[in-house]
N, C-alpha and C positions, 0 to 999 in steps of 0.2 A: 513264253513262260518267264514269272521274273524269277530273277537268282534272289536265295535266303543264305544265310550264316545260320551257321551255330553258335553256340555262346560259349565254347574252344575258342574258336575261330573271331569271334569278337574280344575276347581276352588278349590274345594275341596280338591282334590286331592295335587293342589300347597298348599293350605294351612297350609295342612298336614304334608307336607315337609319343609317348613318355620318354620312351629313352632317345629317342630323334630330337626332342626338346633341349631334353639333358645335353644333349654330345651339341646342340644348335648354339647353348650355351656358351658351355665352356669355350667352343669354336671362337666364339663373338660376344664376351661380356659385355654387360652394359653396369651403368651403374646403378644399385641395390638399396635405398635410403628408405628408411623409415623415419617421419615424423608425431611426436607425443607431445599434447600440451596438459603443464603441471604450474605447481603454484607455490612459492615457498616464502615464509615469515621471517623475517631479518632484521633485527633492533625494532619490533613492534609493527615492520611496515610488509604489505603483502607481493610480492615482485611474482609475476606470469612469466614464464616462459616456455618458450618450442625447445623440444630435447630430438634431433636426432642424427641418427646411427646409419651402420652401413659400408659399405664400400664404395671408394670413387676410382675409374677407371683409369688409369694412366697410358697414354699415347703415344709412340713416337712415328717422325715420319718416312715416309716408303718412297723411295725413287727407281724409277727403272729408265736404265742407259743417261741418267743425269737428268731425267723430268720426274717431276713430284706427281705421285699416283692416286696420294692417300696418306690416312695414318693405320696402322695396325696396333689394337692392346698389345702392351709389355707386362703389366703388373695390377693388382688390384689392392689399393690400402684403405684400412680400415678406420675409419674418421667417426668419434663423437663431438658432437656440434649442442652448448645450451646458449640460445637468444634471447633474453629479455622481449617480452613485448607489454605493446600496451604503456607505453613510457611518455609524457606529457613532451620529452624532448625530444627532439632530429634523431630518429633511430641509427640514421647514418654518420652519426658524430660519437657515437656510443665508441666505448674503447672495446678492442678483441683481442683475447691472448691466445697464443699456440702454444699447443704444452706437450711437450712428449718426457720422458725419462731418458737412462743413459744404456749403460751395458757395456760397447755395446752390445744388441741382444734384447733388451727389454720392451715391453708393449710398455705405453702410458698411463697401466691400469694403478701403478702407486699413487704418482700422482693428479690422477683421477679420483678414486676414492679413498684416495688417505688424506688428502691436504686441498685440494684447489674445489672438486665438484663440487656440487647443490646435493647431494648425497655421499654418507660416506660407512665406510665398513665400523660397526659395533664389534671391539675387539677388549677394550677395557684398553688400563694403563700397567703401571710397574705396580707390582703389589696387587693386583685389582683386575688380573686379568680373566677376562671370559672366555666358558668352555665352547666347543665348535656345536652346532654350525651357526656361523656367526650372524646376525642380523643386519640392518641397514637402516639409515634415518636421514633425516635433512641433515645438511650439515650449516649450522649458525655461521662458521667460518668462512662458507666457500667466496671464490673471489668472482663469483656470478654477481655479488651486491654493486661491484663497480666497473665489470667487465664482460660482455659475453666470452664463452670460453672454447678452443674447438680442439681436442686434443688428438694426436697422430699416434698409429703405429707404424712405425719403418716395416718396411718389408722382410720378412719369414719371422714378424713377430704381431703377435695375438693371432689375428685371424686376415691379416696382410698377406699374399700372395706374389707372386712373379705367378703371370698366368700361363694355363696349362700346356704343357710343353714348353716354356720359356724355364732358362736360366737364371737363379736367383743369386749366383755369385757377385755378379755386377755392382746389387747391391750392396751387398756389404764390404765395402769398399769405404776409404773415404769420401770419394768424389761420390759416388756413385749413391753413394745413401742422402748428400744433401743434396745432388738434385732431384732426387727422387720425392724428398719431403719439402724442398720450395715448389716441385710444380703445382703438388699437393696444397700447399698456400695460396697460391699464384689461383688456381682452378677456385678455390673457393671463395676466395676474397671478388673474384670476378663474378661467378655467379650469384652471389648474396649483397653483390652493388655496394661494396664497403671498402672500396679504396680509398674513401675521403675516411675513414674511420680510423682516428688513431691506434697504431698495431704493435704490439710487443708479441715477445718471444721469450717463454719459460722452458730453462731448460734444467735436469740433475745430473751430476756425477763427468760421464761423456756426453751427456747434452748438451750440457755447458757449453763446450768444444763445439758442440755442433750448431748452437744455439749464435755463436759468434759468425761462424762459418758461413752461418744462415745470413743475417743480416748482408754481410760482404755480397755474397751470392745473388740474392735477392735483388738488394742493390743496384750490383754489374748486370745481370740478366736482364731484369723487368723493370728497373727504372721503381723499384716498389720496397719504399724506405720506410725501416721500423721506427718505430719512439724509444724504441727502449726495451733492455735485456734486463730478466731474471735468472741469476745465475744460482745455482741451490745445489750446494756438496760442488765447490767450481774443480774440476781439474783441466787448467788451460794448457798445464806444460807436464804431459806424463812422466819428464825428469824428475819433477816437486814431489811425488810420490813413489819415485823409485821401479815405475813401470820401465820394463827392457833394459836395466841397467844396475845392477845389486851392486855395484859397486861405487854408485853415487852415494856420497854421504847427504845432499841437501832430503833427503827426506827422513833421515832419521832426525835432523834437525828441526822442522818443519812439526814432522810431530808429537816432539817431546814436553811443549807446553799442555798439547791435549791428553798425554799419556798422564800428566802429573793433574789433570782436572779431574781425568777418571779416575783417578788413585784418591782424590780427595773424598770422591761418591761413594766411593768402596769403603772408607773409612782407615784411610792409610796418613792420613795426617791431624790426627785426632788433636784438638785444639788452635787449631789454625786457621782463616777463615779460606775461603776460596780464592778469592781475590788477591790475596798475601802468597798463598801457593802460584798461582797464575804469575804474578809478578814477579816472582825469583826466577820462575822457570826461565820466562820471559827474558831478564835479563842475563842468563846463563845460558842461553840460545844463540844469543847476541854476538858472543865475544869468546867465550873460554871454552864452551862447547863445540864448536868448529874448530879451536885451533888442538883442542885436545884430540882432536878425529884426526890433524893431519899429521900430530905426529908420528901417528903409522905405530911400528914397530920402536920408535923410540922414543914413545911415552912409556917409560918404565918406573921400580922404584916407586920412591915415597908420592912423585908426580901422578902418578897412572894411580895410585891409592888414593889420592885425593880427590880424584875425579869419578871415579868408581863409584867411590861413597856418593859425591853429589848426585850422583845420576841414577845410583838405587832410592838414595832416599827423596827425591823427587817423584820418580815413577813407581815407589813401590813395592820395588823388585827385591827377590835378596842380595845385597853384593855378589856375592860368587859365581852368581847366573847373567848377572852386569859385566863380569869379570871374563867370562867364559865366552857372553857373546860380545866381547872387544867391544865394550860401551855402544853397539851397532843394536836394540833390540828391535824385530821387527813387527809388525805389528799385528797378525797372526797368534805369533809367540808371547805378546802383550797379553793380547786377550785371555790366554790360557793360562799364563804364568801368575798370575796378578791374585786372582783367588784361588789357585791351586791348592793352597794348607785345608779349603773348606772343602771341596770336590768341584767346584766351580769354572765356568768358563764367564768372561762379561760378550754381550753382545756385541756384534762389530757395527752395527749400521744405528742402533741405539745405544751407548755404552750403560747407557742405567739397567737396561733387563741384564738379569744375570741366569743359567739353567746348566742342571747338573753336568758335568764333563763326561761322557759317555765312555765307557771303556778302560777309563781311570780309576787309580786308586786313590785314596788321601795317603797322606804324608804317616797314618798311624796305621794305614794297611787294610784299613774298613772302606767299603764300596761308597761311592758320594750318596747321599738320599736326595730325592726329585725336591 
């Protein structure tokens, strides 16, 4: 007699095997890529290129009693990749840039589609902005016209992993994060035969930082030397900005010429050009603004008056609130203070957008309007 199922018993049975898939997976990733070929127009001329995505598997190696057994997955990061094709020239001479953002914390979807891709997000500008949800287009700008471009997310950001049952602390780490994103170079610069290809490295904010790191790294490890850093929003020395340290003065200093550019935007120095504000600041950064930070406690008197005023009316601010925060303002409190009379906050990461103060009142007791 032959044996039959039922169609229970065959459900089951698919199930069984699905989730044997699944768990076979996760067990033993591989790597995930999708490739898409697109077309984009750029100062009148038609550029092809491969777009893809995905996840590439990262390895380390396995020894037992002191012999090498193998490698086992650690991590899975998520890699967009656009290549030019179809180029009259040596594809393998073509330049390549790595691009992540900073945080840290952040995927490279800023600058992905704000600034570098072949695509970018329809948001409008200052004054001009559009409602959600928002749409997409070529982007005329992208740096796809003279570079292919492959952008990284570090691990436990976008859709980067420490694989299952692994620890993703490692990660976030200093060390730990750039080697994690040179293997990530390293793996792909080998498989796509582009070591003769001139390589740079874009990086924002603490990218920057990692973006340097990177090069060094690269370097000493694989013998595999950049061309050259893009550094965009640089912070190379978290001193300069007053990260783990409120009581360094060099970053109130630092950004008192940009305090006094957005005070200009704002309409705080009305007849005066940019460049004239810039340049005073500038040279009041220099020399008297420092020495008036150190006299501490005994900048008093007519002295500590004179400097008060320079430094509200540069940035802004009202004297008294200059006064109050010991000519130290921080830049938080910038943003907020600055149009407070109207109900306003300015933006921190663009200071031209400006949007109601939420939870405030104005100065006359009426609620701010959007």
């Amino acid at each position: 007699m032959s044996e039959t199922t039922t169609p229970d018993e065959e459900s089951t049975s698919a199930a069984a095997t699905e989730t044997a898939a699944i768990e076979a997976k996760a067990a033993a990733p591989t790597d995930d890529l999708v490739s898409t070929e697109h077309t984009i127009t750029l100062d009148g001329q038609e550029l092809a290129y491969t777009a893809t995505t995905g996840r590439m598997v990262l390895r380390e190696e396995v020894y037992e009693d002191g012999t090498f057994v193998g490698h086992k997955p650690k991590a899975e990061v998520f890699v967009t990749s656009y290549v030019a094709t179809g180029l009259d020239s040596d594809a393998s001479q073509r330049p390549v840039t790595f691009a992540f953002n900073g945080g840290p914390g952040s995927s490279s979807m800023w600058l992905h589609l704000g600034v570098l891709g072949p695509r970018r997000v329809l948001m409008g500008d200052v004054d001009n902005l559009m409602a959600p949800p928002y749409g997409v287009a070529n982007n005329a700008e992208t740096l796809l016209a003279t570079s292919d471009l492959v952008f990284i997310d570090p691990v436990s950001t976008g859709f980067s992993r420490a694989v299952e049952g692994g620890k993703p602390k490692g990660y976030h780490g200093y060390k730990g994060d750039i080697e994690s994103i040179a293997e990530v170079i390293r793996l792909w610069v080998t498989r796509n035969e582009r070591w003769m290809s001139p390589k740079f490295l874009a990086g924002e904010s603490y990218g920057t930082l990692r973006a340097a790191a990177l090069a060094e790294h690269l370097q000493s490890r694989y013998s595999l030397f950049v061309n050259g850093l893009m550094l965009i929003s640089a912070v190379l020395d978290g001193a300069s900005i007053g990260l783990n340290d409120p009581t360094n003065d060099r970053a109130f200093i630092g950004f008192l010429p940009t305090y006094a550019a957005i005070a200009h935007r704002h309409g705080k120095h009305e007849g005066r050009s940019l460049e004239e504000v810039i340049a005073e600041a500038r040279d009041y950064v220099e020399r008297d603004y420092p020495y008036a930070l150190s006299r501490g406690h005994r900048l008093v008197g007519e002295e500590r008056a004179e400097h008060v005023a320079k430094v509200a009316g540069l940035i802004g601010l009202d004297s008294a609130y200059v006064d109050r925060a010991d000519l130290r303002v921080e830049h938080l409190r910038f943003f907020a203070e600055l149009l407070r009379d109207e109900g306003k906050v300015v933006g921190r990461l663009d200071s031209r957008f400006t949007g109601p103060a939420p939870g405030q009142c104005r100065n006359d007791g009426r609620r701010p309007q959007p």
